[in-house]
N, C-alpha and C positions, 0 to 999 in steps of 0.2 A: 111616780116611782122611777122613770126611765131617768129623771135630771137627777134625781136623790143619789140614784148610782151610779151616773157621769160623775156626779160630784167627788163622791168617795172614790173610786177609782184613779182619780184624779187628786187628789192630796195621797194616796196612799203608792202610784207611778212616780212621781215627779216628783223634783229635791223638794223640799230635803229630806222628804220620810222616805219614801225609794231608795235613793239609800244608805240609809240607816236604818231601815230593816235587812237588807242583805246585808248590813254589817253585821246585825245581830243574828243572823242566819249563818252569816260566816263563823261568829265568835260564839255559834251553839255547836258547830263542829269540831271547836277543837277540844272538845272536851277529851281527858283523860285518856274514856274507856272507848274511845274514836280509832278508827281505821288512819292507817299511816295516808292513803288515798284521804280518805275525808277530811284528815286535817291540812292537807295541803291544798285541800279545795277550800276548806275556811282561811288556811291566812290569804288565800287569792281572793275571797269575797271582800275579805275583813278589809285588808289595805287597800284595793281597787276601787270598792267603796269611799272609803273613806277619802283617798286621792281624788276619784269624782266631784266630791263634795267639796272641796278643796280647791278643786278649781275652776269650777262651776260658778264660784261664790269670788273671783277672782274676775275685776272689770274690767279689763282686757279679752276674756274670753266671754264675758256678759255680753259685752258691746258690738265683740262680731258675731255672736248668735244674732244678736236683735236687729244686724244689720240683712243676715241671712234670711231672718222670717222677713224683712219689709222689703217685701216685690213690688211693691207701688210707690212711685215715684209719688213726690209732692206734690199737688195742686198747680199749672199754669197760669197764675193769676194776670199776666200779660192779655191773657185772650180771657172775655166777658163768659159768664158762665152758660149750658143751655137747660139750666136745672129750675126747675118749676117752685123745690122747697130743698132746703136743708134739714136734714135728718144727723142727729146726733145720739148715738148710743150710749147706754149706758156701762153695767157691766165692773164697774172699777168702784173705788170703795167711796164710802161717804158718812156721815152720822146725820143720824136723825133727829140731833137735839148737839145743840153747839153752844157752849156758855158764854163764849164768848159774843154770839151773834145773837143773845138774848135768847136764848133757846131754842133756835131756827135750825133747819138743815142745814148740814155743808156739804162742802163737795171734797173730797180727799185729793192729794196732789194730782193721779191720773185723772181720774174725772174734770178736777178742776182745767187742767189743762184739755181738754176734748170742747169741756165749755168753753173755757177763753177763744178758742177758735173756732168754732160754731159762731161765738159771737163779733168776732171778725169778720168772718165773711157773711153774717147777716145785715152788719153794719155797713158793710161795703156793696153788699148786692140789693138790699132794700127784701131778700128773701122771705117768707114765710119760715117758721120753726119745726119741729117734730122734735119731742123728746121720747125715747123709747125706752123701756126698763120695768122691772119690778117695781111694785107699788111706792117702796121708800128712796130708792132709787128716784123714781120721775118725780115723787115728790119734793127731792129734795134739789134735784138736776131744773127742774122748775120755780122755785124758790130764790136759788144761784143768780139765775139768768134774769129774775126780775129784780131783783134786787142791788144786786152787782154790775148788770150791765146792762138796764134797762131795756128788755125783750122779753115780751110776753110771749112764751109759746102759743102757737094757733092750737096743736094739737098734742097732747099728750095720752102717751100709751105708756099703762102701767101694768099688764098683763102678764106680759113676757117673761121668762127666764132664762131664754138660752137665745142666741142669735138667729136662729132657726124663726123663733117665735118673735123675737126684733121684725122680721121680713114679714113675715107673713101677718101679726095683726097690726102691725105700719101700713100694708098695703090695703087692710080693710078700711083703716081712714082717708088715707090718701087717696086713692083711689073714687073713694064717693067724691071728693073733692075736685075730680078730675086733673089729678096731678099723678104723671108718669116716669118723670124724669126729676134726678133728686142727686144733688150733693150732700154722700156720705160720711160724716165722719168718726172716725175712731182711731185709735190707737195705730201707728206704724203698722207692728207686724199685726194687728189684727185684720187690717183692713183687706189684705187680699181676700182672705177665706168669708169675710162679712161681703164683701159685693159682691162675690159668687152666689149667697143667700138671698141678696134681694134683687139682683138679675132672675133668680129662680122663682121668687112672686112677681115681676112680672114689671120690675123697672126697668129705666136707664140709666147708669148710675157712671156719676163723675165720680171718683175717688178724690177724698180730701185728708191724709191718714197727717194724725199729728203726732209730734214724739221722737221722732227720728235719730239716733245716737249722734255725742256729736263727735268730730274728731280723734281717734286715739292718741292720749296725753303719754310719752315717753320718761314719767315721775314711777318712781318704789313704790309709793301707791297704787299706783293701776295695776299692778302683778301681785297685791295682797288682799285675800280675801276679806270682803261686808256682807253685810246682809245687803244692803240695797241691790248688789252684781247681785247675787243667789235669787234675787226675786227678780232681777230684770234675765236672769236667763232661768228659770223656770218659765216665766211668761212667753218666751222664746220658742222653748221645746213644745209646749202645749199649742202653740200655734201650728208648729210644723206637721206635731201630731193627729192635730187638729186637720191639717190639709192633707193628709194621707188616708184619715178616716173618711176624709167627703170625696176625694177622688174615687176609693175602693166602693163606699157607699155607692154614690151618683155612677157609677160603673154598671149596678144591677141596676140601677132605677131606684134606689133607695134614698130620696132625700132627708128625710127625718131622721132617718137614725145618723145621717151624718151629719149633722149637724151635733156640736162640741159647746 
C-alpha cells in the first residue's frame, strides 16, 4: 500500500501532471462568476504552470538539474576496486517480451545503460553480479546480461520495489555469502540517495553511478523544449525530493518511510 501511494503521489507532484493540474486549477478559477482576487490567482497558476512546463521540458535546464542531483563523482578506475560483488539496480524501464529478440526481455535505454556498465566493470574486475529489482525487471536485467554480454549473475533478487528494499533484501543474499563491500551501480542522480540505502543495511559501498550529462551544446536546440529534457528533469526533481525525504525521515529514525 505504502509504494502504491509513493507511486501516485509521485506521477501526480512531478511534471508533467503537476503541472497541469495547477493549470487546470488555475483555468477553473477564472471562471466568469470568479472573484476578481481569484481570477488573478488563476492566470498566475494557469501561465506559471504552464511556463514550468516549458521549461522544465527544455535541455538546457534538464541537464543542469541532472547535473545538480549527481553528487557522486564517477568511479576511479585508476585505483583496483575493494568491492567484494557488484550490484546493479534496477528501477528503469524494460519489456518483458521483445520481438525483436525473439520474444526475450529487454532492457530500455536507462537500464540498458546501468547494464552495459555493470558489465564493464565485471569484465574488468573478474567481480561477482547482483541484480536487484521487481520480478520482470531481474528477469529481464538477467536475460540482458547473459545474453549480451556474457555474465551470468550469481545472485538475483526480484523482490524489491523501491530502493529501500534494493538494500535490504540484497543484503539478505549477500551477506550469507559473506560479501560486505560492493560496487554500486545506478543511474547518476540516483546513486547518491541509493548508497545511503545500502550503507544503511549494513555495506561498504564504492559508488559507480552511470549517466552523467554530457557537456552543455550552445545549438536553438538545447533551449527548446522535448519530451526526453521533461523526463530527464523529472527524474532530477524526484531525486532531489527523494533526498530531502531521507534526510527529514533518517532525522527521526525513520528509515523506511524514507525511502522513495
Amino acid at each position: 500500500m505504502l509504494i502504491t501511494l509513493k507511486m501516485v503521489l509521485r506521477t501526480l507532484v512531478l511534471p508533467p501532471a503537476g503541472p497541469l493540474l495547477a493549470a487546470a486549477a488555475g483555468a477553473w478559477l477564472l471562471r466568469p462568476q470568479a472573484s476578481a482576487r481569484k481570477r488573478t490567482l488563476g492566470w498566475g497558476l494557469l501561465l506559471g504552470s504552464l511556463a514550468s512546463l516549458w521549461v522544465l521540458a527544455t535541455p538546457v535546464v534538464a541537464d543542469a538539474l541532472i547535473r545538480a542531483a549527481a553528487r557522486v563523482p564517477a568511479l576511479d578506475l585508476s585505483h583496483p576496486l575493494s568491492a567484494q560483488a557488484i550490484v546493479i539496480l534496477g528501477g528503469a524501464k524494460h519489456r518483458t517480451t521483445a520481438p525483436e529478440y525473439g520474444g526475450e526481455p529487454a532492457a530500455g535505454a536507462e537500464l540498458l545503460e546501468r547494464l552495459t556498465y555493470g558489465a564493464y566493470l565485471a569484465h574488468r574486475t573478474a567481480l561477482p553480479v547482483l541484480v536487484t529489482g521487481n520480478r520482470k525487471e531481474a528477469l529481464a536485467m538477467r536475460r540482458v546480461l547473459e545474453r549480451d554480454f556474457a555474465i551470468e549473475p550469481r545472485w538475483v533478487e526480484q523482490e524489491s520495489r523501491d530502493t529501500f528494499e534494493n538494500a535490504e533484501f540484497s543484503a539478505r543474499m549477500l551477506k550469507a555469502a559473506g560479501v560486505s563491500r560492493i560496487a554500486l551501480v545506478t543511474d547518476a542522480a540516483h546513486e547518491w540517495r541509493a548508497l545511503h540505502e545500502f550503507a544503511g543495511a549494513g555495506f561498504v559501498v564504492e559508488a559507480a553511478p552511470v549517466g552523467f550529462p554530457s557537456l552543455p551544446e550552445d545549438t536553438l536546440l538545447h533551449y527548446l523544449p522535448n519530451t526526453s529534457a521533461l523526463a530527464r528533469s523529472t527524474q532530477a526533481l524526484y531525486e532531489m525530493l527523494g533526498e530531502v525525504a531521507r534526510e527529514s525521515f533518517a532525522a527521526l529514525g525513520l528509515r523506511r518511510q524514507a525511502a522513495l
